[in-house]
C-alpha positions in Angstrom: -231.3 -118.2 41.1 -235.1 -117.7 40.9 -234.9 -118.4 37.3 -232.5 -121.2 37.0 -232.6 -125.3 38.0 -230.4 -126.6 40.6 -229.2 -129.4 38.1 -226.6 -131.8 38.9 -223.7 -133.6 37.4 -223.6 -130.5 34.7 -219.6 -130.2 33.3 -219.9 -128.4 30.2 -220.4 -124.7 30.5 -222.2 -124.1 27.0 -224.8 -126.3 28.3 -225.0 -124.8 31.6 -225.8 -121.6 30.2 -228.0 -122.5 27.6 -230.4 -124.6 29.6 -230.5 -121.9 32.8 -228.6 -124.1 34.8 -227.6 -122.8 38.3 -224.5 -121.1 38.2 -222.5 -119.2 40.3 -220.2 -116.6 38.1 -216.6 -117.9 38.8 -215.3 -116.0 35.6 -212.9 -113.8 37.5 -210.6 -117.4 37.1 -210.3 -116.5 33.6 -209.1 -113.1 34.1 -206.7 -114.2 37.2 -205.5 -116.9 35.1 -204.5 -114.7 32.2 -203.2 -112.0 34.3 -200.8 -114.1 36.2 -199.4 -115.1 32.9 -197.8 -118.7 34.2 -197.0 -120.9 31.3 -198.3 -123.6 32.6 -200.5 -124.0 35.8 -201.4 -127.1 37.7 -204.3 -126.8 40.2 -205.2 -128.9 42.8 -208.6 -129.1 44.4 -210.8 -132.1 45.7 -213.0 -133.6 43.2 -216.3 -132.6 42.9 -215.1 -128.7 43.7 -216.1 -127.4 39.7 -212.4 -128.1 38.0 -214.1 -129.5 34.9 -216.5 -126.9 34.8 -214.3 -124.2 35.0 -211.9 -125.6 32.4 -214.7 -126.1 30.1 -215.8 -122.2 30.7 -211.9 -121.6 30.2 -212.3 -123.5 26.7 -215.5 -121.6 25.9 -214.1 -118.2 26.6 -210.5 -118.9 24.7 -211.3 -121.4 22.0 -212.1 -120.5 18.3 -214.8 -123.3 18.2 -216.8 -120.7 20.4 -215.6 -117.4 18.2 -218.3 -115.5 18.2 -220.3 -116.9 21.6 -219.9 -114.1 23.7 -223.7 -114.7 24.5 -222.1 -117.2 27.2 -220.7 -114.9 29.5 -223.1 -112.0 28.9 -223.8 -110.9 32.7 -220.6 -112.5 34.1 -217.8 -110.7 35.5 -215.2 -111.1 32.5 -217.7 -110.1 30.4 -218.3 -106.9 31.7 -214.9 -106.0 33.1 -213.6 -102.7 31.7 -210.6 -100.3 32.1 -211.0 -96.7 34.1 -211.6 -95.4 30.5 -214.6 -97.1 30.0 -213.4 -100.0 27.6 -214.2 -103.5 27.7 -211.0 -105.3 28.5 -211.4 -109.0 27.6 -214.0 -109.4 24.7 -211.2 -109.2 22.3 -210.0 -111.9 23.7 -213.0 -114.4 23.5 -212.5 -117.1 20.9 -209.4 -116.3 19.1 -207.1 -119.2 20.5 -206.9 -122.9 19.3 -207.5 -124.8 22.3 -206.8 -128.8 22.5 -209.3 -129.5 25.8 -208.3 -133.1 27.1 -209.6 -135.3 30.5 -208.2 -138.5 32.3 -211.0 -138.7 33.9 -212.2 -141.6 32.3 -209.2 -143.3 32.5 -209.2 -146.2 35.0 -207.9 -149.3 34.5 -206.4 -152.3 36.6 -203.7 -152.5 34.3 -200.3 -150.2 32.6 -201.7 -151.9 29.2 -205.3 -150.6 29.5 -204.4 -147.5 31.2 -202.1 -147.0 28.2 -204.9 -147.8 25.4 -207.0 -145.5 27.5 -204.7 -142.8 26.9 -204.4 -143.5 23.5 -208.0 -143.3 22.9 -208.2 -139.7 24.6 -205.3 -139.0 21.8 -207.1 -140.7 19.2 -210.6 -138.7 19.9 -208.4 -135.6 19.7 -207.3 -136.2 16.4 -210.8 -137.0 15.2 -211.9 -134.2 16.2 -209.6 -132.5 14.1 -209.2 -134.1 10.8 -209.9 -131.2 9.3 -206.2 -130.9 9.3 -205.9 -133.5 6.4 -207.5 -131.6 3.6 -205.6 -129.6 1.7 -201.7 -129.5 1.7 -201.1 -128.6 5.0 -199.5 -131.8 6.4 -197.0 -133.2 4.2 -197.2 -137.3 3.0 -195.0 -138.1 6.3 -197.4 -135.9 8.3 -200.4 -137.2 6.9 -199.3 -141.0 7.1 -198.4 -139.7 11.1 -201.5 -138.6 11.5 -203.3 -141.9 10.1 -201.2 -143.9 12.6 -202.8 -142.3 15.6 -205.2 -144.7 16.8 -206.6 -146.7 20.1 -203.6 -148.9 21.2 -200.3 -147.2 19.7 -197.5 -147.9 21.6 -196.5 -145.4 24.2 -193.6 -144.3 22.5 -195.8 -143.2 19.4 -198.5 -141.7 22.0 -195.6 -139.5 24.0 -195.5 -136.9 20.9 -198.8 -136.9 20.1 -200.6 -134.2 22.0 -197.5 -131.9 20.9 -197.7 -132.6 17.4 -201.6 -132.1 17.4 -200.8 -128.9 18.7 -197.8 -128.4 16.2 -200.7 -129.0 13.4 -202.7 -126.9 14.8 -200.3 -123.8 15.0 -199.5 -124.0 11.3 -203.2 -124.1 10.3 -204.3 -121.2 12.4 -200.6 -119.1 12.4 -201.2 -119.4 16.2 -199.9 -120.6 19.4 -202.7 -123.4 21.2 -203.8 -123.6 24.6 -203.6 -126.8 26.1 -206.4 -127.5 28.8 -205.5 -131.2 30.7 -208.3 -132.0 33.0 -207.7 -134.9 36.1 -204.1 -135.3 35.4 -203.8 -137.7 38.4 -206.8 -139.9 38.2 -204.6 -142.8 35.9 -202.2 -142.6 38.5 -204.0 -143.8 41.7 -205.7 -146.5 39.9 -201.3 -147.4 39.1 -200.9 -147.2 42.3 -203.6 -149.5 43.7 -203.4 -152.2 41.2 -199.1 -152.1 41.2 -198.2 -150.4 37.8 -196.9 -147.6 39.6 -193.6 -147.4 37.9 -194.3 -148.0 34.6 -196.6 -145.4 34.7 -194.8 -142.8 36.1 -192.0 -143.2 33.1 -194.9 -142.9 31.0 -196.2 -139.3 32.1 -193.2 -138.3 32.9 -192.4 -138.4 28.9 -196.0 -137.6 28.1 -196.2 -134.3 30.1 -192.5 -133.2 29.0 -193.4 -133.8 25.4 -196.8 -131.7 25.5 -195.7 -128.8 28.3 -191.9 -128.4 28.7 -190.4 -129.1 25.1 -193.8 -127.8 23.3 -192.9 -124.7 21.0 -196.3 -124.6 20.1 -197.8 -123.6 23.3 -199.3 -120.7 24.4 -200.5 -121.4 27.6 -201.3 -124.4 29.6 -203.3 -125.4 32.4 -203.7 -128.9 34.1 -206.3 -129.5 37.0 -206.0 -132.7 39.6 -206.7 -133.6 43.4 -203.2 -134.2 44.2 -199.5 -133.2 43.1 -198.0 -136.1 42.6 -193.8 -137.1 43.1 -191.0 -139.4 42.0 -190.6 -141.2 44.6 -190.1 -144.5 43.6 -188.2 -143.4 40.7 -185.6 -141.6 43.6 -186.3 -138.2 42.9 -187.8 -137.5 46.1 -187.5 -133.7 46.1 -189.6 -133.3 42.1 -192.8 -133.9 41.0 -194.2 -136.5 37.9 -193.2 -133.1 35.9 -189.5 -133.1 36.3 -187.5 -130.4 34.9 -190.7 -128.6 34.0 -189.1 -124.9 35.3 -192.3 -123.1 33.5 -194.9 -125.1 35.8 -196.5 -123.2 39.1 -198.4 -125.2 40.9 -201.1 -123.8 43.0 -202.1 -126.3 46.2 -205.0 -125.5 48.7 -202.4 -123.9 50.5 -201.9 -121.0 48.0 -203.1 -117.8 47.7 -203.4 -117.7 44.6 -207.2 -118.5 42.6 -208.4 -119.3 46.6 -212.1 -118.3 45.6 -212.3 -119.4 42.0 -213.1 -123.1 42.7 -215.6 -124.3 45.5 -218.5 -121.5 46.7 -217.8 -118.9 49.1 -220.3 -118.3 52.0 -221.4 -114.8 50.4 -222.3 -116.8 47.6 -223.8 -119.8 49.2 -226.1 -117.3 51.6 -227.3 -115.4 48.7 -227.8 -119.1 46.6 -229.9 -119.9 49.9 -231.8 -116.7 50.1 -232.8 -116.8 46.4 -234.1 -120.7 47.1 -236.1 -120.1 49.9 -234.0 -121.5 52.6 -232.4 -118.4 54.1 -233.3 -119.5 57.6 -231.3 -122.6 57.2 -227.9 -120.9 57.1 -226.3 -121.8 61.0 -226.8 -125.4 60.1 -225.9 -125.3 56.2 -222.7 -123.7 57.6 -222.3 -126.6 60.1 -222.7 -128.9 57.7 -221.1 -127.7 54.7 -218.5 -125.0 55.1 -215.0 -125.5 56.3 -212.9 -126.3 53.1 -210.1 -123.8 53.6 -207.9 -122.5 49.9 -205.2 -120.4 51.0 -206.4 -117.6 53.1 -210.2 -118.1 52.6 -211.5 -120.4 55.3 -214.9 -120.7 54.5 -215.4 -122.3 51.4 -217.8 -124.8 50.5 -218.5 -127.4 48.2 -220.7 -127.0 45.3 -222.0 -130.8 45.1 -223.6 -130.1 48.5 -225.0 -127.1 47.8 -227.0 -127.8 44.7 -227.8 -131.3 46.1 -229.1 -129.7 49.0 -230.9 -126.6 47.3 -232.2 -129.7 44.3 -233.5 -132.1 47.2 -235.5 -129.3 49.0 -233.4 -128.3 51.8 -232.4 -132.1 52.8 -229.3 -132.6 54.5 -227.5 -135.3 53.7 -223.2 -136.7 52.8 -223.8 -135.8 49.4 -220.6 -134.8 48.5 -219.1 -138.1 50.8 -221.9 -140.7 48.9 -220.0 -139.6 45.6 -217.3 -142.0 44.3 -213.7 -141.4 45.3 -213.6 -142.5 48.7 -211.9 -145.7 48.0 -207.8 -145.1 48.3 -208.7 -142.9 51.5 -210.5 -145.9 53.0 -207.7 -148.2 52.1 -205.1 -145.8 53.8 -206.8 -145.5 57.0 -207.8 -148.9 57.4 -204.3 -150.2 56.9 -203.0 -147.4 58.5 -200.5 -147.6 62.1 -202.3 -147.6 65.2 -200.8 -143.4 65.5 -202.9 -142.9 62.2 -206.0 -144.6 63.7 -205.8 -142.7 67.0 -205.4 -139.8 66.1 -208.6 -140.8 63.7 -210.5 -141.5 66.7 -209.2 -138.0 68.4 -210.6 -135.9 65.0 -214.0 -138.0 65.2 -214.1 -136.7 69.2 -214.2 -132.9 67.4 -210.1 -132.9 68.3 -207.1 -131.7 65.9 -203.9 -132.6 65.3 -200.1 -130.8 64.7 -198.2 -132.4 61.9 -195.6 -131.4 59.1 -197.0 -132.1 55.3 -195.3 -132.2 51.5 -197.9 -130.9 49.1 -196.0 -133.1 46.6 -197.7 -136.2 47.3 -195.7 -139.7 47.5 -197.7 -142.4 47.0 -194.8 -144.9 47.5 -194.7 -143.7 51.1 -198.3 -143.5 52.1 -198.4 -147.2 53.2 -195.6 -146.0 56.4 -195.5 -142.3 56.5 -198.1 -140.9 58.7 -197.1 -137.4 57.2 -198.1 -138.8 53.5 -201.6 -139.8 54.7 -202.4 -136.7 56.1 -201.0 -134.8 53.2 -203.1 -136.5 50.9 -206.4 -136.1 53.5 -205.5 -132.3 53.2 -205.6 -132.2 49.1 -208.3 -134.6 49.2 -210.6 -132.5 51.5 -211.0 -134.4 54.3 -209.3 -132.2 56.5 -208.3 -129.1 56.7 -205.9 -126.1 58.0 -206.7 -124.6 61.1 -203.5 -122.7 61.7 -200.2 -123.2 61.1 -196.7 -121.7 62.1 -192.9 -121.4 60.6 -190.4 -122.2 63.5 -188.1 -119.5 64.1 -184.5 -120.1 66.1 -186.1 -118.3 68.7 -188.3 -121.2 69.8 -187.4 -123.7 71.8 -189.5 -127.1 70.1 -188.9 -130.0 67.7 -187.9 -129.1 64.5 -185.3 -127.0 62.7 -185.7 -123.0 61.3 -188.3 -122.6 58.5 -189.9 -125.9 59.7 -193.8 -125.2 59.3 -196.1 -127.3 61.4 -200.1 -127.2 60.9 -203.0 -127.8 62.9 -205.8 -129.9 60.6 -208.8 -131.3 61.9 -211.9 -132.5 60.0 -213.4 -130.2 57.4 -217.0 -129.9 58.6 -219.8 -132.2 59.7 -220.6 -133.9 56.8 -216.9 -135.5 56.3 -217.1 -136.9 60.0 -220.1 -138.6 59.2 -218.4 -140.0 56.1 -216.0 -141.2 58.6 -218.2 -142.5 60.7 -219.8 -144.8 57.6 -216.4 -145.3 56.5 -215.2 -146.9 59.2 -218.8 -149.2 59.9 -218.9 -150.7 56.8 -215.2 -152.0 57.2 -216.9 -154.5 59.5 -220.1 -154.5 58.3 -220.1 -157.0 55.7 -220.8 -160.1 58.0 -225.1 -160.4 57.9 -224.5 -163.1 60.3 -222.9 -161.3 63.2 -223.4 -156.9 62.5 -220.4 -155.3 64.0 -222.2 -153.8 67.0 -222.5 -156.9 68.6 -218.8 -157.0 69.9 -219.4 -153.4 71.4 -222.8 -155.1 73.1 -220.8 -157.7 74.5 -218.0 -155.5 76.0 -220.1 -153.2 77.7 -222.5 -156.1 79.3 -218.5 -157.7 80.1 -219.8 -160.9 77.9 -216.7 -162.2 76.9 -218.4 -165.1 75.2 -220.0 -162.7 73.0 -216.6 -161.0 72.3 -215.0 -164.2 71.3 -217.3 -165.3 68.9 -217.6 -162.0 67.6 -213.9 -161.5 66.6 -212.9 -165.2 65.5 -215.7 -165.2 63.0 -214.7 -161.7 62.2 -211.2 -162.9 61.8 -212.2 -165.9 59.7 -214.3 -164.4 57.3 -212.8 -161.3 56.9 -209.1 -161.1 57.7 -206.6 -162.0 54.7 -203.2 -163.9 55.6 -201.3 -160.7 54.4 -203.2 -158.9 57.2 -202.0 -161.3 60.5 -198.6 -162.5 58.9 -195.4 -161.6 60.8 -192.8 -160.2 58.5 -189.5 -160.0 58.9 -188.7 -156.4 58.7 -191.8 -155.7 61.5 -192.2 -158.4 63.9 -194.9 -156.6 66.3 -197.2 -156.5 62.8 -199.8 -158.8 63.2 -200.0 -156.8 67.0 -200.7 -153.7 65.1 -203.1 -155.1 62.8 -205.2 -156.3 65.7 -204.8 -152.9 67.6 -206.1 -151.0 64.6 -209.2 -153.2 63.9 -210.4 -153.4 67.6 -209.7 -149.5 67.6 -211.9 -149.1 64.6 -214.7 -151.3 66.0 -214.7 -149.5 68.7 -215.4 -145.7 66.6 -219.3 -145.9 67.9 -218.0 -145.4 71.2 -216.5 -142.1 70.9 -219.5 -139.7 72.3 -219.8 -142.6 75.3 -216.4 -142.7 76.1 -212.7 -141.3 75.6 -210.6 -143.5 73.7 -207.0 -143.4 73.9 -204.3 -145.7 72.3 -200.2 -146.0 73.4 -200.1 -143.4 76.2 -198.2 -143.3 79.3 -199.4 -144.7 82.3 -197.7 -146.2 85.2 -194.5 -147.8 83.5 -195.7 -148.0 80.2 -197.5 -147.4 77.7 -201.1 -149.5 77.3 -202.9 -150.6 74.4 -206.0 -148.6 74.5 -208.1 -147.3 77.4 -211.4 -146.7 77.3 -212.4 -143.7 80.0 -216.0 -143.6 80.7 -218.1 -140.0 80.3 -220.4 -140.7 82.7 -218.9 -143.0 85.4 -222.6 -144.2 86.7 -223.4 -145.7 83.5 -220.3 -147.0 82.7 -216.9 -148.9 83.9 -213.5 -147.8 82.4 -211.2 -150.2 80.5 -208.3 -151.3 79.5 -207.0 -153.7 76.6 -203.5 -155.3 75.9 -203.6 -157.1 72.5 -200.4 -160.2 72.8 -199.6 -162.5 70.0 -198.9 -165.9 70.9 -195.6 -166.9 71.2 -195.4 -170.5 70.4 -191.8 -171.1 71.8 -192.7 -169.7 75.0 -196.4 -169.9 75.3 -197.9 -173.5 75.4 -201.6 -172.3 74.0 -203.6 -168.8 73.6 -204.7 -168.9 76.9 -201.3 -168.3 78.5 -200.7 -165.4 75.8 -204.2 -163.9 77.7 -202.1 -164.8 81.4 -199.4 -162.9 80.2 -201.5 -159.8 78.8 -203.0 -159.4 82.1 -199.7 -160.0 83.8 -198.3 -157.0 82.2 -201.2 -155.0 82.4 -200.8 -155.1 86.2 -196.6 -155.0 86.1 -196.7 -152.1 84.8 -199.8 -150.5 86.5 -201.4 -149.4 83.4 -204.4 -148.2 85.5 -202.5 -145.8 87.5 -204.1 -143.1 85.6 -207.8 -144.4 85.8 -206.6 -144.5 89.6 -205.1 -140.8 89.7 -209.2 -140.0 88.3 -210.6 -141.5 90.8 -212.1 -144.6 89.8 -211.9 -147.5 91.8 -210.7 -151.2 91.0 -214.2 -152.7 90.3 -215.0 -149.6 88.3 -211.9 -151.0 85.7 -212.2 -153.9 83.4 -209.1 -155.4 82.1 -209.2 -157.6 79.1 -206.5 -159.4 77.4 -206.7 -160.2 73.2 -204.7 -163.1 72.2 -203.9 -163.9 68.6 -202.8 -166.8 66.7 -203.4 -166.4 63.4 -206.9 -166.2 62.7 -207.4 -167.3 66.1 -208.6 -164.8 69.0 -209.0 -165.9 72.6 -210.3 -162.8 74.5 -210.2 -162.9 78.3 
């Protein structure tokens, strides 16, 4: 460590080891991965957790480019691996395979057509790369003339054989099967899925990836990284993956067992990274900060943006890994999310966790209504993580059938809570004129004035039609929309007070109840959000009448009672909407 730079954004493992580059040896992946023997292997990990890296140190180590390199690894665990006789047991091994190396990670578009030419540019550079192939007489005129048609925006059909044929080519020229290395499989498809090519796209990769790792007699070995595993939902396959019929593929989740230390750092290695830097002492709160990530049965992994940013900016802590891009499809999920999702948001920021069932095999189609979806996806993505789980048996008596397996997740560690935090601030953040904190201000000084003009220039400026309008298929909608943004205003409040959404009290459930820490400083409180109902409602402030009407029906603060407080220790506040219209009393 003492004689190598913490650099950053460093992805090609030649470089790292020719420049001194802070490494830590995660070259027993190589050894795992060609021991298992799979066919083809997808990994999932969150981004920034070395995928790249290691796939380029995979290339380095297998390729033929690099025959001869074995200065790479010298000092590294593959290198120096040997048999109880004595022998080295993978130098052999180093550069004797044609390798095709791809990445989607670059591929982001707003469109199917440019995520398409993308594509076909990644095809195209591979073929560049290896025109070598058109001297002499190893392609025939039909090969050759093939090979000249491969360029940026062929048609999909023409770019669904490509990868195979390169490595078809390739095979002849070397007499040897090729190793095919795809790197961020799944970044094309959440940009499809936020901009509404979904579909297409999935028919696309679904030929693409059959082509190059099913029907591929050419292949030796494959290996495919991502953040997610991806299904077929819309294309009603719910119980297969984007790789469907693929019966060589394992796939190895952050669930599995299997590579659990190759990717992220482990705390031996991030202590001895600290010692070596000088900042040994700080260990308790690098841990706090930092470790949690949990890959099968290793709970205390960390992530290696974080620790080189915090070794390379002198022991600062900071969201480093959070301030990176990538953040944007989990904001959109929560933020739309069901008031459940956004509670139970509020209960992990409050240091609580959470039982749920999860699929591994994410379905985007269903992450706008499943609650289960969005916390998969949290789980792959790294923002939470497994604190135990268990398989029911027919012995116990609880929800659920045999086999069922339910897990406990909270959030990773401290730095992804203060994501969350930020995340959920800047949602309402964007007005200069009136900052967000100004509605809590107002409900804690009981300036409903302040409140009102708070959320109907909120509302005005910020909330789309889509948002507030009543559908036909979910009438108490525009309800829910207004119960999740006052829920997520409120998030500042959580170490003042305890904020709960939908429980039982007296003979119903209430909106959300705020339940004071310290009852000196502070009253409790209880909000019903109504929207107005034109046909029995003559104007917004009857829809308020009303709220306050069932608040006391129903005796919502029966349980602030049963705790002791008393009636002018309670505020009761009724939110009525019309549109983009609020009338708070």
């Amino acid at each position: 460590m003492n004689e190598n730079r913490a650099g950053l954004g460093y992805q090609d493992f030649e470089e790292v080891r020719t420049k001194h580059i802070f490494y830590i040896d995660k070259t027993n992946f190589i050894r795992e991965w060609w021991e298992y023997a799979d066919k083809v292997t997808l990994i999932t990990r969150p981004r920034r957790f070395g995928k790249t890296l290691n796939m380029s140190m995979t290339e380095c180590f297998f390729s033929n480019k690099y025959a001869n390199r074995g200065d790479l690894f010298e000092g590294l665990s593959i290198w120096e691996e040997k048999s109880t006789g004595g022998e080295y047991l993978y130098r052999e091994l180093q550069g004797t395979f044609p390798v095709i190396f791809l990445s989607f990670a670059n591929v982001k578009a707003t469109t199917y057509a440019e995520m398409v030419y993308k594509i076909t540019q990644v095809i195209t550079e591979l073929y560049n790369n290896n025109d070598y192939l058109l001297q002499g007489n190893l392609l025939n005129e039909k090969e050759q003339k093939y090979y000249q048609k491969i360029e940026p925006g062929i048609s999909s059909e023409l770019a669904d054989g490509a990868i195979r044929s390169m490595a078809g080519f390739m095979q002849r020229h070397y007499d040897q099967k090729v190793i095919i290395i795809l790197d961020e499989y799944d970044t094309p498809m959440q940009d499809a899925w936020i901009s509404g090519y979904w579909e297409e796209t999935i028919r696309f990769f679904n030929g693409l990836f059959n082509s190059t790792f099913k029907t591929n007699e050419y292949l030796e070995r494959g290996l495919i990284t991502g953040i997610t595993r991806i299904a077929n939902v819309s294309l009603r396959e719910p119980s297969e993956s984007i790789f469907t019929g693929m019966n060589n593929l394992n796939v190895i989740t952050t669930t599995s067992d299997k590579y659990m230390t190759c990717f992220g750092f482990t705390e031996e290695e991030v202590f001895t990274a600290l010692d070596d830097a000088g900042y040994g002492a700080q260990k308790a709160k690098v841990k706090r900060w930092y470790d949690g990530f949990t890959f099968g049965a290793c709970t205390d992994i960390y992530n290696p943006w974080s620790i080189a940013s915090f070794i390379n900016e002198g022991g600062k802590y900071d969201t480093y890994w959070s301030n990176t891009s990538g953040n944007e499809l989990v904001s959109q999920l929560i933020q739309r999310g069901t008031p459940n999702i956004k509670q139970t948001m509020e209960d992990l920021l409050q240091g609580k966790s959470f039982e749920t069932q999860i699929d591994e095999k994410i379905a985007f189609d269903q992450l706008n209504g499943s609650a289960e979806a969005v916390w998969s996806l949290l789980l792959a993505t790294g923002y939470l993580k497994v604190l135990n789980l268990k398989t029911l048996d027919n012995d116990e008596e609880s929800a659920g059938e045999e086999g069922d397996t339910w897990y406990t997740m909270t959030i990773t560690n401290l730095e992804v809570k203060r994501m969350f935090r930020k995340m959920v601030k800047n949602w309402f953040g964007g007005n200069s004129e009136m900052p967000y904190n100004n509605f809590i201000k107002a409900l804690l000084i009981n300036d409903i004035d302040g409140m009102n003009e708070f959320m109907n220039r909120i509302a005005l400026h910020s909330f789309s039609s889509f948002d507030i309008a009543k559908s036909v298929s979910d009438d108490d909608a525009p309800e829910r929309f207004y119960h999740g943004f006052v829920l997520g205003l409120m998030v500042e409040l959580t170490g003042r007070f305890e904020i709960t959404s939908n429980r039982e009290s007296g003979f119903g459930r209430y909106d959300v109840m705020l339940t004071p820490k310290n009852r000196e400083k502070d009253c409790a409180y209880i909000i019903e959000f109504k929207v107005h109902k034109p046909l029995k409602e003559k104007d917004l402030a009857q829809t308020v009448m009303n709220a306050h009407s069932q608040i006391d029906e129903k005796q919502y603060d029966a349980k602030l009672t049963a705790e002791g407080f008393s009636s002018e220790q309670i505020r009761k506040y009724g939110f009525a909407f019309r549109g983009k219209e609020c009338l708070i009393g």
